[in-house]
C-alpha positions as CSV (number, residue, x, y, z in Angstrom):
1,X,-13.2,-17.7,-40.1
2,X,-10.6,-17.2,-42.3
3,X,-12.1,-14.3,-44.3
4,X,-14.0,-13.1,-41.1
5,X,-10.3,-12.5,-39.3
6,X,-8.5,-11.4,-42.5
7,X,-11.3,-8.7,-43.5
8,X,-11.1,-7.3,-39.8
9,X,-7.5,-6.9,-39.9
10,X,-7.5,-5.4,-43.4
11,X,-10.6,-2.8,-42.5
12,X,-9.0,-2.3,-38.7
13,X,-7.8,1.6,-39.4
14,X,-11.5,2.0,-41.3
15,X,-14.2,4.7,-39.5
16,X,-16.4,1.8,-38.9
17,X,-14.2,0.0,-37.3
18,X,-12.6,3.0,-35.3
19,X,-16.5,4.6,-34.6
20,X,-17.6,1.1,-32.8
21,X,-16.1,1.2,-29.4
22,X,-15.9,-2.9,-29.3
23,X,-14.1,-3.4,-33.0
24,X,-11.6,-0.1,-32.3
25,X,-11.4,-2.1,-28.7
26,X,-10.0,-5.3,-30.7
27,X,-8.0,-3.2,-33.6
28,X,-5.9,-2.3,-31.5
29,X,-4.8,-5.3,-29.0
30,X,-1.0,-5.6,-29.7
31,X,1.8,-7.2,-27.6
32,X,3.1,-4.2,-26.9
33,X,-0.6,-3.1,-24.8
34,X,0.7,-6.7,-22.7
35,X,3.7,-5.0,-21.0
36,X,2.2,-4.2,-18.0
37,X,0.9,-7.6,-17.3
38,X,4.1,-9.5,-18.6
39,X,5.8,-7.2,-15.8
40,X,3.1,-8.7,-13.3
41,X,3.8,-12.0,-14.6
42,X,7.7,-11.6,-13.9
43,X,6.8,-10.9,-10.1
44,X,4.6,-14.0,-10.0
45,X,7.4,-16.1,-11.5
46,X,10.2,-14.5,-9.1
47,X,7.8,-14.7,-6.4
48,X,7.2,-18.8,-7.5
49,X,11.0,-19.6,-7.4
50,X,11.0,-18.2,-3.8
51,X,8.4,-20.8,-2.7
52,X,8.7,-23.2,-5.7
53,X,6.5,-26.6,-4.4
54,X,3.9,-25.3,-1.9
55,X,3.3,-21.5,-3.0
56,X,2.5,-18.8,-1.0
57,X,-0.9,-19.8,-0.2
58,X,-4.4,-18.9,-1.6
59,X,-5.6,-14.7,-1.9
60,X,-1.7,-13.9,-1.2
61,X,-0.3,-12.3,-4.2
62,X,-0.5,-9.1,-2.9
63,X,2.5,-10.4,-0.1
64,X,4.3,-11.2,-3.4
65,X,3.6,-8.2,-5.3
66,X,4.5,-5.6,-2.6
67,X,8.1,-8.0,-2.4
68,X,8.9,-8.1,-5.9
69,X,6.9,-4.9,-7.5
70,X,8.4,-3.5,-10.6
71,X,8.4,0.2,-10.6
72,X,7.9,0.1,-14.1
73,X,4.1,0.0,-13.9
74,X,4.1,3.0,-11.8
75,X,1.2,4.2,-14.6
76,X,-1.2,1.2,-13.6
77,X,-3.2,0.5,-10.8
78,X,-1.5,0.6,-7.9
79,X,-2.3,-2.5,-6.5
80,X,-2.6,-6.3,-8.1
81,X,-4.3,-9.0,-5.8
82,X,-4.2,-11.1,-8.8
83,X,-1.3,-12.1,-11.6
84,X,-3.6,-11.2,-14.6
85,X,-2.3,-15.4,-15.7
86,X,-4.2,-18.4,-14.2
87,X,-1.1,-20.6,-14.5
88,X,1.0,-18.0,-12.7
89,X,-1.8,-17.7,-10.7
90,X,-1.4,-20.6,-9.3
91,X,2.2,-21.7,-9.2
92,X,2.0,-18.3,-6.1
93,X,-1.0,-19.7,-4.8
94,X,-0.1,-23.5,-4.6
95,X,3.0,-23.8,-6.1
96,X,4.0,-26.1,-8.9
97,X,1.9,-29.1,-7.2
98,X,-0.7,-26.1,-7.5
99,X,-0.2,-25.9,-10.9
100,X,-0.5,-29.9,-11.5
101,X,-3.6,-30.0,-9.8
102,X,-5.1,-27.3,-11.7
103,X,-3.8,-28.2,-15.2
104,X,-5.3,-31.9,-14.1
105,X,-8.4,-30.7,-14.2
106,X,-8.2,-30.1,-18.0
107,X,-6.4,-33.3,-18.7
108,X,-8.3,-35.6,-17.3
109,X,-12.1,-34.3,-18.3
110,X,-10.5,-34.3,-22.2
111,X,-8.9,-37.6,-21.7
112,X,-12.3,-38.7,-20.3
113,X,-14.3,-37.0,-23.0
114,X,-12.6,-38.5,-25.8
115,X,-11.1,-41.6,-24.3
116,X,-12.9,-42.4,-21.1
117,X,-14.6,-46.2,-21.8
118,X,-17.1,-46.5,-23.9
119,X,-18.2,-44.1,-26.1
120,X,-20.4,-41.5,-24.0
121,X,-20.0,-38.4,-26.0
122,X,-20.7,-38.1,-29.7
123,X,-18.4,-36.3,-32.2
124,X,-20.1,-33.5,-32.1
125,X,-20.6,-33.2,-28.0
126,X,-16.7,-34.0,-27.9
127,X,-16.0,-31.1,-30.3
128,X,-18.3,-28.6,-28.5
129,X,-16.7,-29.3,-25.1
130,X,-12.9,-29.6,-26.2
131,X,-13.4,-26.3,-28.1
132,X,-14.9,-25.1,-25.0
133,X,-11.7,-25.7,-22.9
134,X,-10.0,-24.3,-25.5
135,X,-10.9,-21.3,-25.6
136,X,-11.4,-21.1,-21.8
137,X,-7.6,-22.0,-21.3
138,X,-6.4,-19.0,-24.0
139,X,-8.9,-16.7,-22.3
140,X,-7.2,-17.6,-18.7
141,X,-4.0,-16.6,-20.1
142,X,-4.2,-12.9,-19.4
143,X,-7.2,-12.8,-17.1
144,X,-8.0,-14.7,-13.6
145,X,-11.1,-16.5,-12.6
146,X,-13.6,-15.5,-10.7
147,X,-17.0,-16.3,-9.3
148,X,-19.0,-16.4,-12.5
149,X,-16.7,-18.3,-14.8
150,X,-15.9,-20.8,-11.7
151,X,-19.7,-21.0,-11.6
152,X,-19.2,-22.3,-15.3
153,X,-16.0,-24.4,-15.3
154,X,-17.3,-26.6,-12.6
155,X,-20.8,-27.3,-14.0
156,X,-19.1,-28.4,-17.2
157,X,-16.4,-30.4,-14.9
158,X,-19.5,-32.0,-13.0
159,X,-21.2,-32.3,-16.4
160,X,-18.5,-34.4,-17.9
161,X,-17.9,-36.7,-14.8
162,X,-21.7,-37.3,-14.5
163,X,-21.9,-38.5,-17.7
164,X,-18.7,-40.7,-17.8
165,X,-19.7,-42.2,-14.3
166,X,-23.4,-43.1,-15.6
167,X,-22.5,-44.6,-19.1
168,X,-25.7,-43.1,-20.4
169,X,-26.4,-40.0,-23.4
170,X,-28.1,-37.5,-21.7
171,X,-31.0,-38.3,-19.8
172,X,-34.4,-36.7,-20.1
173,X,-36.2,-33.8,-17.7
174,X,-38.7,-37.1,-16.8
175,X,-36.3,-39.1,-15.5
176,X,-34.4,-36.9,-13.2
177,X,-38.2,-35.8,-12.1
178,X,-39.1,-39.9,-11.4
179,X,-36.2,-39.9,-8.9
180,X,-37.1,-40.7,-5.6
181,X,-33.5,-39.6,-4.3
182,X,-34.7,-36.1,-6.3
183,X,-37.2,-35.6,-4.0
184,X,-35.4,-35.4,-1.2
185,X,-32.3,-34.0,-2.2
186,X,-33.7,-31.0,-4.0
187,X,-35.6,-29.7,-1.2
188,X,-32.8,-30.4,1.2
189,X,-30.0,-28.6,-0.9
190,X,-32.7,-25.4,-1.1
191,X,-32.9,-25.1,2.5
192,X,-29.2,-25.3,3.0
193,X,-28.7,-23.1,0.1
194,X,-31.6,-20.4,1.5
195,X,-29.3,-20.7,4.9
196,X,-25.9,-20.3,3.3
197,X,-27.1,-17.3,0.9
198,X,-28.4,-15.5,4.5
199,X,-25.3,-16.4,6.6
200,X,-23.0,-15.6,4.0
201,X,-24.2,-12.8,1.7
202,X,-27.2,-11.2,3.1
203,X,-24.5,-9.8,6.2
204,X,-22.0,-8.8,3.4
205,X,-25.0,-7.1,1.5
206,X,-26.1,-4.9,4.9
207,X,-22.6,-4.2,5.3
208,X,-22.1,-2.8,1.9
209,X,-25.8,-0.6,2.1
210,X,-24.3,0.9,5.7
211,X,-21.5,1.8,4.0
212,X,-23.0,3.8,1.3
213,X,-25.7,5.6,3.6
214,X,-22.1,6.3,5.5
215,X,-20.8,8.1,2.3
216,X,-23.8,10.2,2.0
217,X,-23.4,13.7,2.9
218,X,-25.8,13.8,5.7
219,X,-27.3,17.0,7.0
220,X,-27.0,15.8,10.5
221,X,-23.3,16.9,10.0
222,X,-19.9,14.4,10.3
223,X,-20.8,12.7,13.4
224,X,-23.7,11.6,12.1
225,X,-21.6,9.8,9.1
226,X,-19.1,8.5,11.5
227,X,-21.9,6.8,13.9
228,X,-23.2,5.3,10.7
229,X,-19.6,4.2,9.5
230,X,-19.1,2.6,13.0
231,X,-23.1,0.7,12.5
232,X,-21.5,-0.6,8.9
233,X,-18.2,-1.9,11.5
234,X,-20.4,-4.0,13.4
235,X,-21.2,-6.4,10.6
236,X,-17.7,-7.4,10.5
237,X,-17.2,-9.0,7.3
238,X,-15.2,-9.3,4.9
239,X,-16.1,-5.7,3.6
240,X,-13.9,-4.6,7.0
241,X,-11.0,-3.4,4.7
242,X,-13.0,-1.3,2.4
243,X,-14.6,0.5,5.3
244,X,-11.5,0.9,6.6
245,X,-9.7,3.1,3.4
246,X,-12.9,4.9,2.9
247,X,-12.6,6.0,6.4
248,X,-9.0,6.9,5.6
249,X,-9.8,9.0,2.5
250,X,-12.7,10.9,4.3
251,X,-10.3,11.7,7.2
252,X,-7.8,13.0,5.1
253,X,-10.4,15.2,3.1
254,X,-12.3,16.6,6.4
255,X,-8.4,17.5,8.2
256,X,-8.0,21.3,6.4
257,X,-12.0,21.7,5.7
258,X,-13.2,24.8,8.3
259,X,-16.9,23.9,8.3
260,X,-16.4,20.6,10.3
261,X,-15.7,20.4,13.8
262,X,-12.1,20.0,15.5
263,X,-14.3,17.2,17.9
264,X,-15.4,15.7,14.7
265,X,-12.1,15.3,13.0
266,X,-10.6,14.1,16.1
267,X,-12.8,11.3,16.5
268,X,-12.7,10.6,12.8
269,X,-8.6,10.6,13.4
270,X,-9.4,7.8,15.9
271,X,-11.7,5.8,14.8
272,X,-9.6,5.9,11.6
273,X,-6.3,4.9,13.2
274,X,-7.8,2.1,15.5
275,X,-9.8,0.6,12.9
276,X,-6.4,0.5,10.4
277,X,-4.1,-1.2,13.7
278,X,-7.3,-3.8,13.7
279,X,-6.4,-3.9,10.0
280,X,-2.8,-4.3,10.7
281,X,-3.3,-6.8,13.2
282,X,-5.1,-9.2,10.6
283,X,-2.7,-8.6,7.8
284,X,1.0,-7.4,9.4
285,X,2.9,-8.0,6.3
286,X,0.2,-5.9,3.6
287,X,2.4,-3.3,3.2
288,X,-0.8,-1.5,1.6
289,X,-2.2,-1.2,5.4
290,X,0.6,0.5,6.9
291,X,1.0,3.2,3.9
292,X,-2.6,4.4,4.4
293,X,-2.2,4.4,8.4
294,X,1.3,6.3,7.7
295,X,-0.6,8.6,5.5
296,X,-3.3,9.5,8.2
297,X,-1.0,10.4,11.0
298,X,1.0,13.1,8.4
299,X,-2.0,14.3,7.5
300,X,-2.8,15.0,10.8
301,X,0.7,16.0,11.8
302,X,1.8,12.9,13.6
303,X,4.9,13.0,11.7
304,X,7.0,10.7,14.0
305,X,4.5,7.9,14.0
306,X,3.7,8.9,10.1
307,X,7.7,7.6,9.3
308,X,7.4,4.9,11.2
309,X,4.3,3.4,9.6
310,X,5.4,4.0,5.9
311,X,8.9,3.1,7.2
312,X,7.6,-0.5,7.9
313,X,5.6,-0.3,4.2
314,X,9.0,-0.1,2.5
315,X,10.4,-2.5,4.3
316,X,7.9,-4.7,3.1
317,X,7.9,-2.9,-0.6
318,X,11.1,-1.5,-1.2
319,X,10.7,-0.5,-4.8
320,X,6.9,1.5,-4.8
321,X,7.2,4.9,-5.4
322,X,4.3,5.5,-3.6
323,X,5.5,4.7,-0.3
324,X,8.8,6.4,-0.8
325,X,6.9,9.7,-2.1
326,X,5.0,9.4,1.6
327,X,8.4,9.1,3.4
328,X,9.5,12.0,1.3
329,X,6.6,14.5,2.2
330,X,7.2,13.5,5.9
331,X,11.0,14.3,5.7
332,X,9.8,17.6,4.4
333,X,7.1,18.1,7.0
334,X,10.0,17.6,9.6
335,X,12.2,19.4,7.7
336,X,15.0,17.0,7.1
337,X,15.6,18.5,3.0
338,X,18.4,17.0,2.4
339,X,16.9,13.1,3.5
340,X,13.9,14.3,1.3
341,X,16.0,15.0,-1.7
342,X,17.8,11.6,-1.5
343,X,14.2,9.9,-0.8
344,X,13.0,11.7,-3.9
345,X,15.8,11.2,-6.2
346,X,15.7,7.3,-5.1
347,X,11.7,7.4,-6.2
348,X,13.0,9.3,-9.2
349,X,15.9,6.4,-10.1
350,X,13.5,3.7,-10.0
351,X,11.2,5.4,-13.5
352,X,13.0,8.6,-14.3
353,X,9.8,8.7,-16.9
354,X,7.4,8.8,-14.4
355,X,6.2,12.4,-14.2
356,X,5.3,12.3,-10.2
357,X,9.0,11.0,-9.3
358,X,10.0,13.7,-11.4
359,X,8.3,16.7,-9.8
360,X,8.6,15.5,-6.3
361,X,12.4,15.2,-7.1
362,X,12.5,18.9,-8.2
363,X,10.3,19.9,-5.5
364,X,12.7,18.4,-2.7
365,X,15.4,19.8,-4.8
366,X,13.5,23.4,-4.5
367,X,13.6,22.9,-0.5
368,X,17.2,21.7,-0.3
369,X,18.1,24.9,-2.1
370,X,19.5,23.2,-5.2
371,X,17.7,25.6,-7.4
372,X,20.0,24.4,-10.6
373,X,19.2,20.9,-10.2
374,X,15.5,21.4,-10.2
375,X,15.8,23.5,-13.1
376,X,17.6,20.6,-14.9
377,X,14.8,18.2,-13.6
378,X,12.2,20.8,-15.0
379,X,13.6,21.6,-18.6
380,X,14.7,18.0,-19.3
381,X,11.1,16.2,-18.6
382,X,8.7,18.8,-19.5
383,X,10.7,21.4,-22.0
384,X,10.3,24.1,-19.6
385,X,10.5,25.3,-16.3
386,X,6.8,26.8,-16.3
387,X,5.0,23.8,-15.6
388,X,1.6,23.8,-13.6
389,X,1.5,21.8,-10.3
390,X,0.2,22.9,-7.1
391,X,3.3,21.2,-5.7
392,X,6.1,23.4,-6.7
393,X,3.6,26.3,-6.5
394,X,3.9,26.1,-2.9
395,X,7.4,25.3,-3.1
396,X,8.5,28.2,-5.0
397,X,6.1,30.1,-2.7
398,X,7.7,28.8,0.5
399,X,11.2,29.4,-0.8
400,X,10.6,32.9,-1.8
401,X,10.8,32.7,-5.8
402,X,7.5,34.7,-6.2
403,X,8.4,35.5,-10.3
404,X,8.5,31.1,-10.3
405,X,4.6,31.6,-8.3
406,X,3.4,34.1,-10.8
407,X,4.4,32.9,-13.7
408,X,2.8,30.1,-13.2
409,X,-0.6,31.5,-12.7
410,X,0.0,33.4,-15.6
411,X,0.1,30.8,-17.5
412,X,-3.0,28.8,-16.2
413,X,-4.8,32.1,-16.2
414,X,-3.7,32.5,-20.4
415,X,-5.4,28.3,-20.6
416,X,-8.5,29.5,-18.6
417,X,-9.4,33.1,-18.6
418,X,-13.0,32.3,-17.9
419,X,-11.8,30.5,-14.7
420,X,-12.4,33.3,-11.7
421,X,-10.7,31.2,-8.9
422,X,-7.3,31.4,-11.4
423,X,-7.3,35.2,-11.0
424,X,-8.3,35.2,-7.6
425,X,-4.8,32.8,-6.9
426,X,-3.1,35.4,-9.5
427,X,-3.9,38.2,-7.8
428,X,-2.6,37.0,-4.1
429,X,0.6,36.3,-6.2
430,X,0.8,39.9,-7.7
431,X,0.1,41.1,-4.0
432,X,2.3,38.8,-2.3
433,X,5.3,40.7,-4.5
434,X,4.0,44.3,-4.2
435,X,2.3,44.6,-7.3
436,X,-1.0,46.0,-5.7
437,X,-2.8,47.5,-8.8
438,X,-1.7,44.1,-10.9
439,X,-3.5,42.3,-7.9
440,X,-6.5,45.0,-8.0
441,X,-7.0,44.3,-11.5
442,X,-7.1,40.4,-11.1
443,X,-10.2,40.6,-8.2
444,X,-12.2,42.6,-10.7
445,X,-11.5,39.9,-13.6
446,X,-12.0,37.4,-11.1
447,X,-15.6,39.5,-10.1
448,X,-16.3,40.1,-14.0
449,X,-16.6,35.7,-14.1
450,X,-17.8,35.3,-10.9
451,X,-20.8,37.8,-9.6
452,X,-21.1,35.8,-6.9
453,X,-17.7,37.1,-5.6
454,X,-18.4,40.7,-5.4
455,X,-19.1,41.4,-2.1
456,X,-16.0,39.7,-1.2
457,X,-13.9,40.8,-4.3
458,X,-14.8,44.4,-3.4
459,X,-13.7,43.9,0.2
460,X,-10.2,42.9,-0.9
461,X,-9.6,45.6,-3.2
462,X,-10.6,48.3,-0.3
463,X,-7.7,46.6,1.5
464,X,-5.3,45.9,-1.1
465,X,-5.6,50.4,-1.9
466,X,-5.3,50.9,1.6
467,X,-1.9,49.2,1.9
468,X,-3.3,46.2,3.7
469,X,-3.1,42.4,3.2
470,X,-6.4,40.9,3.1
């Protein structure tokens, strides 16, 4: 083991080792790669010292997370159901009595194992099995159970005991078979497990197949997906939640697209929003829930009841940038700049290296009319106050600082010259501050890559020479 470990580490920067997506995986696991889930583990152990003997109660880290999030981790998934630690796991779930119970489990079936009577096990059984729960407590120590390896940890648990409680080595295949008892519990515990698997997977399983067909672009149109998003509701399971953020992201996608119906989208809108105050209903304190709700009604210009949904999210979350970048955009959308600029520049505060504070920040600056400030923000993350985001496009845009607009599809044009739709967006720029023939010139680029813009392309440029805005 010795020389396996020490030749790994010494041939770790090697091209074999780098080419083999498993050993670079394992070269390059460091303490430093840990930071994001020792951060996690800081919000399980402030969220244990609120509730230090009886926890917060099983599947209710999320509570604890939104409470205590560090918006440090800004860069990683956005939201942790689990602490990434089993013991930390469980001092939230069940506090330290939790905890005990848990660790208990390992005492006892190794005190049993080596100590437990007479001698059951033999050396090398006892070796196998304590090795076992070795490395099955290390492995637990930056991951969190789950089905499959409870499946696993219980059957040896059950293992252990069954052989402790009957004194005897292992018994044969024949003997279990002679059983009497056998014979009627086998057939008993596959009926109820036939009935369990039905009444508690197979609806789970239809659920999840609805669902999927309700994803499908359908050639029936939106309604058609919507009727078969509601026949994936009816199942009511578990699943319920899932349903209910895919129906939020396909609501928000279908708001500005022309080729669906305005009946469709309203009816999307409210089977969206009742389906997410359902949601809220079960869960009230997931701040998660009334985010995505708040996020629904700006996108459909509800702005009023947008703020006061996310408004109750940071209440719940006061340190997720997330939230506070949707509270932001609807100060904006209302326009309140200067409560926008002081959302922003809170967001900002929390990770001033978190690039999406940082544009947001300069954005809101751009609306508040503080154009040095978001110059400052500009030049002192990114080196320069060119840089490429559809966000301050539109604010430069909506502000009036067309040379801002243009230079910046300059410079995605110089990255992708090939790209038509670039000199399309280039050209409305060039139009947009009087430079006709500049724009002229872009539509026939943008024609040149794209053939299938002609017609179109040629249209404009009749306009754009006859001193019309097309």
């Amino acid at each position: 083991l010795a020389v396996v470990v020490g030749g790994f580490m010494f041939a770790r920067g090697s091209s074999f080792v780098k080419d083999s997506p498993v050993l670079s995986r394992l070269a390059s696991i460091s303490i430093s790669e840990g930071d994001p889930r020792f951060a996690v583990w800081n919000m399980g152990y402030q969220a244990f010292k609120e509730r230090p003997i009886l926890g917060w109660g099983q599947e209710n880290f999320i509570f604890a997370f939104n409470k205590y999030y560090d918006p440090k981790i800004y860069d990683q998934e956005p939201w942790f159901d689990r602490v990434h630690n089993i013991f930390f796991d469980w001092l939230v779930a069940g506090g330290i009595l939790g905890l005990v119970s848990y660790l208990g489990l390992y005492f006892f079936s190794l005190y049993y194992l080596w100590f437990g009577g007479k001698s059951v096990f033999s050396t090398a059984e006892k070796s196998i099995f304590t090795g076992v729960f070795a490395g099955y407590f290390f492995h637990n120590l930056f991951v969190f159970d789950n089905i499959a390896s409870y499946v696993l940890f219980f059957s040896v648990l059950a293992y252990i005991h069954h052989r402790v409680v009957s004194g005897k080595e292992a018994p044969s295949y024949s003997e279990y078979s002679r059983s009497s008892i056998n014979r009627l519990v086998v057939p008993a515990v596959s009926v109820l497990l036939i009935a369990s698997v039905y009444l508690l997977n197979v609806p789970g399983v239809l659920q999840a197949r609805a669902l999927l067909k309700a994803l499908s672009p359908n050639q029936e149109g939106v309604s058609k997906n919507l009727e078969l998003f509601r026949d994936a509701l009816e199942y009511d399971t578990f699943g319920n939640q899932e349903i209910r953020e895919q129906l939020m992201r396909g609501s928000i996608s279908f708001v500005s697209r022309q080729d669906v119906e305005l009946n469709d989208k309203q009816e999307l809108f409210s089977l969206t929003v009742g389906e997410y105050k359902k949601q809220i209903e079960q869960s009230p304190n997931d701040a998660r829930h009334h985010l995505f709700l708040g996020t629904v009604y700006r996108a459909y210009g509800q702005n009023d009841l947008a703020l006061e949904s996310v408004s109750r999210a940071l209440e719940l979350s006061p340190q997720k940038q997330v939230i506070l970048f949707e509270i932001g955009l609807n100060q904006l959308n209302k326009n309140n700049t200067s409560a926008a600029l002081s959302t922003f520049k809170k967001a900002f505060e929390l990770a001033p290296e978190y690039t999406s504070a940082r544009i947001f920040y300069a954005v809101s600056a751009i609306y508040a009319g503080d154009r040095a400030l978001a110059d400052s923000l500009l030049n002192d993350g990114f080196g320069t106050l060119i840089v490429s985001d559809d966000l301050l496009v539109q604010a430069y845009f909506d502000v009036g600082l067309l040379d801002r607009v243009i230079a910046i599809w300059e410079s995605r044009v110089n990255s992708q010259p090939n790209n038509a739709q670039f000199h399309i967006s280039l050209g409305a720029a060039y139009l947009q501050a009087g430079r006709r023939s500049e724009a002229v010139a872009e539509i026939r680029k943008a024609i040149e890559f794209n053939p299938a813009f002609k017609e179109q392309g040629e249209f404009f440029i009749k306009e754009i020479q006859a001193g019309r805005n097309p």
